[in-house]
C-alpha positions as YAML, in Angstrom:
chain: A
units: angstrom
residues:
- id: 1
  name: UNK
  ca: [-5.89, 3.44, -13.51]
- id: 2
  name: UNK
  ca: [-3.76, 1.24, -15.46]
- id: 3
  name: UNK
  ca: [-2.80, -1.94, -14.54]
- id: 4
  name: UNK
  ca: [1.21, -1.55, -15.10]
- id: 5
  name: UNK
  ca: [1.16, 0.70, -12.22]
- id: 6
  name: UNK
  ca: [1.15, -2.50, -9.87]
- id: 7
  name: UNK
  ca: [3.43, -4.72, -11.43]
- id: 8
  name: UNK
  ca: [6.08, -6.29, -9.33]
- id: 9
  name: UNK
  ca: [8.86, -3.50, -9.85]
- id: 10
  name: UNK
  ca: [6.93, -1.14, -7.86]
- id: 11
  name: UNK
  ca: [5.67, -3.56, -5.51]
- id: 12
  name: UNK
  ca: [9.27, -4.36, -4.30]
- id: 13
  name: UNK
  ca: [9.55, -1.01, -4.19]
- id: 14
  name: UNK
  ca: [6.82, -0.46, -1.63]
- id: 15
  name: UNK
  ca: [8.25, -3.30, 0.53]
- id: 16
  name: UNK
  ca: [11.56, -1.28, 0.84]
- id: 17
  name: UNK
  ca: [9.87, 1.19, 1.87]
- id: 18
  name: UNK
  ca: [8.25, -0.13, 4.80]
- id: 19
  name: UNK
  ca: [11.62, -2.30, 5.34]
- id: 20
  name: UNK
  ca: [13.50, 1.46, 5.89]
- id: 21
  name: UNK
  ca: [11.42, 2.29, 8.84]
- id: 22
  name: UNK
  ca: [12.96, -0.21, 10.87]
- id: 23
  name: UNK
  ca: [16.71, 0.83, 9.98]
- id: 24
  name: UNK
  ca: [15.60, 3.02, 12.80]
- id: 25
  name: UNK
  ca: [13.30, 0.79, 14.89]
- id: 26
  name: UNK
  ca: [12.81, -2.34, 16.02]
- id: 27
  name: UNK
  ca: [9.53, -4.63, 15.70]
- id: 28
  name: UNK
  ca: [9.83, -6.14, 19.50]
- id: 29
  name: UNK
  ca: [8.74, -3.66, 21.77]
- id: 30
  name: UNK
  ca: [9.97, -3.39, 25.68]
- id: 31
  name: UNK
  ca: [13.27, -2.86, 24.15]
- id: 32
  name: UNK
  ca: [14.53, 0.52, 26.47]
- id: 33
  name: UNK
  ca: [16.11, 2.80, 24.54]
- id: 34
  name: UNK
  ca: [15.12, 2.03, 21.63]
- id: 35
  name: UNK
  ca: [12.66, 3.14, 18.95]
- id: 36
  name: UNK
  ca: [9.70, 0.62, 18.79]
- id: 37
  name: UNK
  ca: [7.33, 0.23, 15.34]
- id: 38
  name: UNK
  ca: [4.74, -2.27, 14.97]
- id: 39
  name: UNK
  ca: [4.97, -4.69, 11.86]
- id: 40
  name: UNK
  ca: [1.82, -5.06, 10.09]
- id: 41
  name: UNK
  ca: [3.37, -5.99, 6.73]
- id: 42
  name: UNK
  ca: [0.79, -9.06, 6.91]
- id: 43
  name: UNK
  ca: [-2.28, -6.85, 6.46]
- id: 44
  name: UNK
  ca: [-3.78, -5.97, 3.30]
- id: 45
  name: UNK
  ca: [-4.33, -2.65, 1.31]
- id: 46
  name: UNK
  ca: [-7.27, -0.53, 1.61]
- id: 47
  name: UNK
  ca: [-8.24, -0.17, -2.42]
- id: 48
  name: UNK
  ca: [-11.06, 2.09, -1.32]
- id: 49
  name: UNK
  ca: [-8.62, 4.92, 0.44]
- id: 50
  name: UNK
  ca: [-5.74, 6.85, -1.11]
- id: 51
  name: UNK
  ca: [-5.12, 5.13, -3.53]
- id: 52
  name: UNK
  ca: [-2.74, 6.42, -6.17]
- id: 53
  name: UNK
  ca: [-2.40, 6.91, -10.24]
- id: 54
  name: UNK
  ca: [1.64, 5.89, -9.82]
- id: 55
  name: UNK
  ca: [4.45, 5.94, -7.19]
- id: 56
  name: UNK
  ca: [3.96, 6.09, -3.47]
- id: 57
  name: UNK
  ca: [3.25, 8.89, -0.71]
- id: 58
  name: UNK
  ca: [4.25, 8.85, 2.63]
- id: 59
  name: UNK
  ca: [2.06, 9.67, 5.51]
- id: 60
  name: UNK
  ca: [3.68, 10.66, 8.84]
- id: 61
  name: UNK
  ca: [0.56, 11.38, 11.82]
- id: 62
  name: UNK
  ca: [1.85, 12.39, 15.33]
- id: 63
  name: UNK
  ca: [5.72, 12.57, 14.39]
- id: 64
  name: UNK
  ca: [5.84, 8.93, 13.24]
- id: 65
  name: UNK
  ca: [5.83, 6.82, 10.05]
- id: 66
  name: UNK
  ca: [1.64, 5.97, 9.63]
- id: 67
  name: UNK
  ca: [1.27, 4.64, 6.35]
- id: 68
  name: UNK
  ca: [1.97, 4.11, 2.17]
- id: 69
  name: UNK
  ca: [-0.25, 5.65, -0.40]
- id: 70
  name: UNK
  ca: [-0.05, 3.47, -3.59]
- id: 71
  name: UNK
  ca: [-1.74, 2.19, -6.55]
- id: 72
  name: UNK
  ca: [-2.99, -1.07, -4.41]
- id: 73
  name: UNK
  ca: [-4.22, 2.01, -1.64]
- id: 74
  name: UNK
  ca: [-3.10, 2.73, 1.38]
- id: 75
  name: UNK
  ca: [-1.31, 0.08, 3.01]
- id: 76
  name: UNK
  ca: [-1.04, 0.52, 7.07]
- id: 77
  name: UNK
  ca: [2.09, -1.37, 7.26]
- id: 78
  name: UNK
  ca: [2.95, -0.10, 10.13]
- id: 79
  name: UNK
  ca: [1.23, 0.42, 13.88]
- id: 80
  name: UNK
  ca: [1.59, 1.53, 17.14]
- id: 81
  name: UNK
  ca: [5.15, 3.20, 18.11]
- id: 82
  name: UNK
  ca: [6.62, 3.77, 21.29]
- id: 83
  name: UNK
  ca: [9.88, 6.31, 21.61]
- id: 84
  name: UNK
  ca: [10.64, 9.68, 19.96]
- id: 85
  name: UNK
  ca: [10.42, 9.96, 16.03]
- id: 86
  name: UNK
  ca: [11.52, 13.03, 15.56]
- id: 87
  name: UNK
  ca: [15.16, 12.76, 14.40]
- id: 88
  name: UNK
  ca: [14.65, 9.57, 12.78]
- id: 89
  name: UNK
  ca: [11.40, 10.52, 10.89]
- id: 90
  name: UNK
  ca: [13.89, 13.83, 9.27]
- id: 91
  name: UNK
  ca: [16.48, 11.01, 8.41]
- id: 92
  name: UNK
  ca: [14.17, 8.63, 6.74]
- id: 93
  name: UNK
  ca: [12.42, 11.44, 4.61]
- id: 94
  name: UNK
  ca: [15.75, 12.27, 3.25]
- id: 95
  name: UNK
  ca: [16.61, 9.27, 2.29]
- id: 96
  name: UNK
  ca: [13.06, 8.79, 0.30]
- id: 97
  name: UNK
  ca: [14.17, 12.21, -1.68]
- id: 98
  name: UNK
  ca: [10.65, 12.69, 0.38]
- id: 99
  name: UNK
  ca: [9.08, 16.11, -0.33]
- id: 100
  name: UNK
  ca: [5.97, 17.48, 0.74]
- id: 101
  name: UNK
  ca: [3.05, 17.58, -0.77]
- id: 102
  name: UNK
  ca: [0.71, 20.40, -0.76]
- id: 103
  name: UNK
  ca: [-0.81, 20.19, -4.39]
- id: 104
  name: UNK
  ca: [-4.59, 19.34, -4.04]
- id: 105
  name: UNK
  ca: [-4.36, 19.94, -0.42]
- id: 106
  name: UNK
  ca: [-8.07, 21.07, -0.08]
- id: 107
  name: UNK
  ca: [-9.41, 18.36, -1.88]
- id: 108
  name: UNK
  ca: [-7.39, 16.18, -0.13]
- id: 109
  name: UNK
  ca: [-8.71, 17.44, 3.00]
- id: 110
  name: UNK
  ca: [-12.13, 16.91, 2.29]
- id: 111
  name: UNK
  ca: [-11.79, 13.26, 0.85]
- id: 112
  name: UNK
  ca: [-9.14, 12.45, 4.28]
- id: 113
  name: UNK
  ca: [-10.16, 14.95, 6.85]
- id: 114
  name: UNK
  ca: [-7.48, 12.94, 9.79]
- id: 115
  name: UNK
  ca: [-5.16, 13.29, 6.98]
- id: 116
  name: UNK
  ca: [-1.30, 13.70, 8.55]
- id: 117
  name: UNK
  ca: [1.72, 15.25, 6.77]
- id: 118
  name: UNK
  ca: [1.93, 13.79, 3.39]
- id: 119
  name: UNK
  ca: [5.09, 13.47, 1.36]
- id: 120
  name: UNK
  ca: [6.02, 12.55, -2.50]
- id: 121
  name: UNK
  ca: [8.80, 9.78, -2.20]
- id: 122
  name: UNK
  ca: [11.02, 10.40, -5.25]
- id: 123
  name: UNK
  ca: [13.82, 7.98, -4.85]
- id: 124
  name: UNK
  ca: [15.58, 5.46, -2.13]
- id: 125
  name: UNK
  ca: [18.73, 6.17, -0.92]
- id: 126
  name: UNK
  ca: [19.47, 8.50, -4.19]
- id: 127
  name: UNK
  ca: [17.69, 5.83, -6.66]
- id: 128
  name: UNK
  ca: [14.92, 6.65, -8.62]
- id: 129
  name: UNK
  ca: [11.63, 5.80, -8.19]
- id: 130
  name: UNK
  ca: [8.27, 6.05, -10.26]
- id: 131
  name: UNK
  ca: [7.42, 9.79, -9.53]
- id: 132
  name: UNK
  ca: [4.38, 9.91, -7.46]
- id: 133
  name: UNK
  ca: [0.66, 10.88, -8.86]
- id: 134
  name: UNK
  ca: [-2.20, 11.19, -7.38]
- id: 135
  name: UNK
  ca: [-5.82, 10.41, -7.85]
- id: 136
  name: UNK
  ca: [-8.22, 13.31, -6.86]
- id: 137
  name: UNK
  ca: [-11.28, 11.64, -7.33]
- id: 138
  name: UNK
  ca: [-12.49, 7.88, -6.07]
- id: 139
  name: UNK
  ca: [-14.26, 7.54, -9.33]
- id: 140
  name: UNK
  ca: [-10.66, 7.01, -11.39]
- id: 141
  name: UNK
  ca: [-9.63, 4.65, -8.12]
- id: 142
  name: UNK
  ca: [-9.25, 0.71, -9.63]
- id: 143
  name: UNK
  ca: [-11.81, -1.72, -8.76]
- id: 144
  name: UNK
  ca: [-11.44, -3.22, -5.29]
- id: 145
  name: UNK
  ca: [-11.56, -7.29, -6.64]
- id: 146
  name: UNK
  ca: [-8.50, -6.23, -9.77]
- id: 147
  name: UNK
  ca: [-6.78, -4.71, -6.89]
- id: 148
  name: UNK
  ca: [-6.43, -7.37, -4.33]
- id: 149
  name: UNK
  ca: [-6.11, -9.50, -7.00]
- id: 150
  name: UNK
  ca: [-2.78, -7.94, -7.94]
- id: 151
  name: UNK
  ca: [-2.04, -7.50, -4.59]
- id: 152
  name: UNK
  ca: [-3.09, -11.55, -3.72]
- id: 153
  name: UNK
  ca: [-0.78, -12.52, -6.98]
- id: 154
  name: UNK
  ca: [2.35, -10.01, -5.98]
- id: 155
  name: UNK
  ca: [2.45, -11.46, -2.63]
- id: 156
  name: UNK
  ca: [3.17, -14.65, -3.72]
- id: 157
  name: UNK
  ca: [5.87, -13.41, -6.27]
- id: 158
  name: UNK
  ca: [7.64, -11.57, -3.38]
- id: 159
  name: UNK
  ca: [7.70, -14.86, -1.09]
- id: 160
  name: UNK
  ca: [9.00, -16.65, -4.10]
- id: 161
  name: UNK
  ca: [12.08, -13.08, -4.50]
- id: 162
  name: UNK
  ca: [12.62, -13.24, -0.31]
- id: 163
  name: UNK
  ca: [12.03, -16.74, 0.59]
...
């Protein structure tokens, strides 16, 4: 995988991504009534899973946002949920241009057998983004230590963007 796949472009992309999630939630549960979603934006990647060539994938297991598939790996971003997805989960898709993905979906199988619903996010909120491609085999998946090094060196950028 090339490096310019995880440049700082696509990595504010992937933060907007997990920041649309909670246009429908909240991140302080015992809230009645309303739609609860874990933050776990302060965890790390997984290089070593589902990891991808370019763009981003979205997983959705048991009706609810679960994680992003990206060229750092999947990133967990998210946790536990409390309150009905459902709806919200139809809205959010939309508004990633989200469309599911069924190419590969053997293969995929047998590399990610809990594998949920998995979806090719083509733009936010009608803006383009880097269109999705995946990586089929873990021998083409970036070494763990590049990785985390982008990751480790992006993070600091985006404090830098936010802060």
């Amino acid at each position: 995988m090339q490096d310019d796949s995880r440049k700082l472009e696509d990595f504010l992309v992937l933060q907007k991504i997990r920041e649309m999630a909670y246009d429908y939630a909240v991140s302080i549960p015992n809230m009645e009534g309303i739609l609860y979603l874990e933050d776990r934006q302060h965890c790390d990647p997984n290089p070593t899973s589902k990891q991808t060539a370019r763009g981003f994938f979205l997983e959705i297991s048991k009706g609810r946002p679960y994680s992003i598939w990206s060229p750092w790996g999947e990133w967990r971003c998210w946790g536990r949920s409390i309150g009905d997805w459902n709806h919200k989960c139809v809205d959010l898709l939309g508004r990633l241009g989200a469309q599911k993905y069924g190419k590969a979906r053997k293969i995929l199988r047998q590399m990610y057998p809990q594998m949920g619903s998995l979806y090719a996010i083509t733009s936010i909120d009608g803006d383009p983004v880097p269109a999705p491609a995946m990586l089929l085999s873990l021998q083409n998946y970036a070494e763990y230590s590049e990785v985390m090094r982008s990751w480790d060196s992006l993070i600091e950028m985006y404090r830098e963007v936010v802060e």
